[in-house]
N, C-alpha and C positions, 0 to 999 in steps of 0.2 A: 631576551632577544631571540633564540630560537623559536621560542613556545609562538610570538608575534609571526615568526619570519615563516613556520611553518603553516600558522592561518592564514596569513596573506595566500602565498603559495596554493593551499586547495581551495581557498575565494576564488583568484582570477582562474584554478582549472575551472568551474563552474559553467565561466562564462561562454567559452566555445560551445558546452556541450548544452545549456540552454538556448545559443545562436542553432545548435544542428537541431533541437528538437523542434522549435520554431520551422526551419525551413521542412521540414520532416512531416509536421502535421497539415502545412501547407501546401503543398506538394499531394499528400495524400487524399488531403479533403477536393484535388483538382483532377485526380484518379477515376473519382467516383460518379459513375453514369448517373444522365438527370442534370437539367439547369434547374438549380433553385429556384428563379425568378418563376422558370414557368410554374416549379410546382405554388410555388407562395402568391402569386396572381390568381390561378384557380383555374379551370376549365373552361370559362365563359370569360376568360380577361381577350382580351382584342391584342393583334400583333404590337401596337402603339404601350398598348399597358405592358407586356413586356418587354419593349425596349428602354419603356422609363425605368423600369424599376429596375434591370438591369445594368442603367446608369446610374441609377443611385444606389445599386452594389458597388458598383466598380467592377463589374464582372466584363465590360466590353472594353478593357485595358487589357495591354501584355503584361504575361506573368512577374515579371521583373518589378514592372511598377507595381500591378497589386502586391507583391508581395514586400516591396520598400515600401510601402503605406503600410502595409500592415504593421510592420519594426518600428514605423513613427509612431502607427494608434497605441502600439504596445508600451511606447517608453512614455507615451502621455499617460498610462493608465487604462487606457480606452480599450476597450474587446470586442466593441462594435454593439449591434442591436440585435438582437434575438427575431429571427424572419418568423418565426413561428408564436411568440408571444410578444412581438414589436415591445417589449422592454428591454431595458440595457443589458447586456450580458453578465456584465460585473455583478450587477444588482442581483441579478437572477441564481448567478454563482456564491455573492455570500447567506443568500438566502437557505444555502440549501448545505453549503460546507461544513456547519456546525455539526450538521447529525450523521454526516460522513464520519466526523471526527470524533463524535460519539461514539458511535459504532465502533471502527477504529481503534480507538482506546480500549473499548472495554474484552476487542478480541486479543491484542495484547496484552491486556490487566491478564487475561487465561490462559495465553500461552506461557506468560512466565511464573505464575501460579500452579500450572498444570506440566509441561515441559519441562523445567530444572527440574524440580524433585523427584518427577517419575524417571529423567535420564540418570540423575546422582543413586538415587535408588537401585538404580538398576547396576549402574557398575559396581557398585558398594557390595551386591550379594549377584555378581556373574554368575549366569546358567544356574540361576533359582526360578522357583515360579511368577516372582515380582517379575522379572527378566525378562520373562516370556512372555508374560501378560503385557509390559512393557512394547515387546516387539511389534505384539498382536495390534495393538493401540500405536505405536508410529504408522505400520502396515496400513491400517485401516483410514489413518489419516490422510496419507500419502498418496491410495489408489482412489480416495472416491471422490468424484466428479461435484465440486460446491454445490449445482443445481440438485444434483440427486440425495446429496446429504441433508441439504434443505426441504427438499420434499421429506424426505422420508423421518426428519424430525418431528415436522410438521403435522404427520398421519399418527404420529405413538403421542406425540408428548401436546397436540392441540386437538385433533378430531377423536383419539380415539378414548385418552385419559383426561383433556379436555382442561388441562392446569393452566396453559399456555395460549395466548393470541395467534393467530393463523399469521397475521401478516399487521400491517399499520404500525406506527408511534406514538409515543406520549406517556407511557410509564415506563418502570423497569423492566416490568413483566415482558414486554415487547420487543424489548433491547435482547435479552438470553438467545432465545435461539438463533436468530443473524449473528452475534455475536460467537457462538460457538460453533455454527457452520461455516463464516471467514475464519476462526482460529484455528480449526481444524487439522489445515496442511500445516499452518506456523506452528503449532502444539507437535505434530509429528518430525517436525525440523529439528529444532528444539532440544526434543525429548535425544533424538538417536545423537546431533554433536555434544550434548553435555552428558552423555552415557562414553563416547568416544573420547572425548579432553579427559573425563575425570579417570577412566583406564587409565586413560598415559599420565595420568599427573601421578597419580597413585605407584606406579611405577617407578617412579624418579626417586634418585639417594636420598635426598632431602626428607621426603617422606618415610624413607625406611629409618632415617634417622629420629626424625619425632617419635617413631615408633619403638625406636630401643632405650630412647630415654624416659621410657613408660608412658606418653602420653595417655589419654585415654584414646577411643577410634572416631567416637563425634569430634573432638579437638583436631585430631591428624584431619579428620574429611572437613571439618569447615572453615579451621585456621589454617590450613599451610595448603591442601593437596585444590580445594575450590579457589585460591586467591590463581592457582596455575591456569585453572581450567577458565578464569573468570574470562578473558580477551576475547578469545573463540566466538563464547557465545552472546557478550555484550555486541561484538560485528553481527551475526546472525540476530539478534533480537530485532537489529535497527533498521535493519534488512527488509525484514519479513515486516514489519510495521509500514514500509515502503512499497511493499507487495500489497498491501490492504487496501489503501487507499486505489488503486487497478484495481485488485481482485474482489473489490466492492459492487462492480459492477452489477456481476452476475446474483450475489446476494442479497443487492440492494430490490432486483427485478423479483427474486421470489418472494420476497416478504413483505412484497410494495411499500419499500423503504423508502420518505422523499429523501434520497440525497442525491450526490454529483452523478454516481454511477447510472439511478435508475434517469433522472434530465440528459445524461448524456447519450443513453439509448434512443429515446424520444425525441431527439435532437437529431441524431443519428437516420431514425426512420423520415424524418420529414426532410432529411439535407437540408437542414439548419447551420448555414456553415460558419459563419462566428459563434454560436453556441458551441456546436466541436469545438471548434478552433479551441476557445475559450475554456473549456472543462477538461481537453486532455491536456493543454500547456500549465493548467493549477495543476490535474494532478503529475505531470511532469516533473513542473516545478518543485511541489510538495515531495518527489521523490529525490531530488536532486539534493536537497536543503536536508534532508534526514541522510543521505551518505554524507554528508560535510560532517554534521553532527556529531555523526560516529567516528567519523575518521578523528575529529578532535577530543570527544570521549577517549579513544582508544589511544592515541596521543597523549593524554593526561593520566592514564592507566601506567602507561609504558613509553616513562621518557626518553627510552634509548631513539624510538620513530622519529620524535620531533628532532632529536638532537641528528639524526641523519636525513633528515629534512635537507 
């Protein structure tokens, strides 16, 4: 009855903060200097041509209406037609969402591959050279700019040693590097809270007690002192895997990745406004629906939550 009463509970939080982001990208997309219509008419469309096709935006309504039409197209399913390639939005959206999600996956598959054990590592042997090297590696991840990471992978590991694709998809080969230039900041998140939980777990009696009853120190670190530290960063993984899907953007554009991020640039430059609309409210959505996840994850970790639900 909790465990239910606690998912209901973070469902309907959901729902407000999907209704704000709705009115949020609507609002913003009406911010932005430039009528659509003139630009998607063309330079040689006649004042006539755009004021049709400004009606058949709905662009010469008040805002209120367009944007109660808009919450009707949304709960029919509907995301409107893409000005710039007069197909459906939707259409356009799951065309391109898989290899977002690709991506995606495979720079989580690294952060948690790469982050746990170099942060476990690191508190296991504090103020070693693992440690430091450890640092240097969050440090590195943390200061450098996605774009610049991607370049600069790009010139070692495709133009200069030439093992690697510069940019495009359709193998694995192609998938690495986007993938380890979105993991990048997640892998340095990562790495420094599961170096910080596993200190403090390691410090806790419990642990000194495994320790006096002989355990050995892989037992004490991966049976009793990681089940502590595991919460922290199962929230942080789920997090950062939410960050990807945004912070895809910019990775998506260096490695003329097709997915949501690089359409949604493109979208962006021609003021394609149900395309925006359309491609930040998935990825929205898609971030919204990964904190439920974790929060219920996290929940089934540690029942005392649900039960003070």
């Amino acid at each position: 009855m909790f465990a239910a009463r606690y998912l209901a509970l973070r469902v309907a939080a959901t729902v407000p903060v999907l209704l704000g982001v709705t009115l949020a990208v609507f609002v913003a997309m009406r911010l932005i200097p430039g009528d659509p219509a003139v630009i998607f008419a063309g330079d040689r469309a006649t004042g006539e041509d755009i004021a049709r096709l400004r009606s058949e935006l709905g662009l010469e309504r008040s805002l209120p209406v367009q944007y109660g039409i808009f919450l009707a197209s949304l709960a029919r399913g509907d995301l409107g037609v893409s000005i710039r390639t007069a197909r459906p939005v939707a259409g356009e959206l799951g065309a391109r969402l898989g290899r977002t999600l690709e991506l995606a996956v495979a720079a989580i598959a690294l952060t948690v591959a790469a982050g746990v054990p170099l942060g476990i590592a690191s508190a296991v042997r504090p103020q070693s050279a693992l440690d430091r090297a450890g640092l240097l590696v969050s440090l590195a991840g943390i200061t450098a700019p996605a774009f610049v990471l991607g370049v600069l992978l790009q010139l070692v590991f495709a133009v200069r040693l030439g093992w690697l694709p510069t940019a495009g998809a359709g193998s694995p080969s192609h998938l690495l590097l986007p993938a380890l230039t979105l993991g990048a900041f997640p892998i340095a998140n990562v790495a420094r809270l599961s170096r910080a939980t596993m200190l403090d777990a390691l410090g806790e009696d419990f642990v000194r007690t495994a320790r006096a009853k002989g355990l050995a120190e892989a037992a004490v670190v991966w049976r009793h002192a990681w089940r502590a530290a595991l919460l922290p960063t199962v929230t942080v993984v789920g997090l950062q895997f939410g960050y990807m899907l945004g912070g895809a953007v910019l990775v998506e554009m260096v490695f003329a990745w097709p997915g949501l991020g690089r359409f949604l640039v493109q979208a962006i430059a021609s003021r394609d406004y149900p395309a925006v609309q359309g491609t930040v409210l998935l990825l929205a959505a898609g971030y919204v629906l990964i904190n439920l996840i974790v929060d219920v994850l996290y929940a089934a970790l540690d029942p005392r939550i649900r039960h003070g639900a």
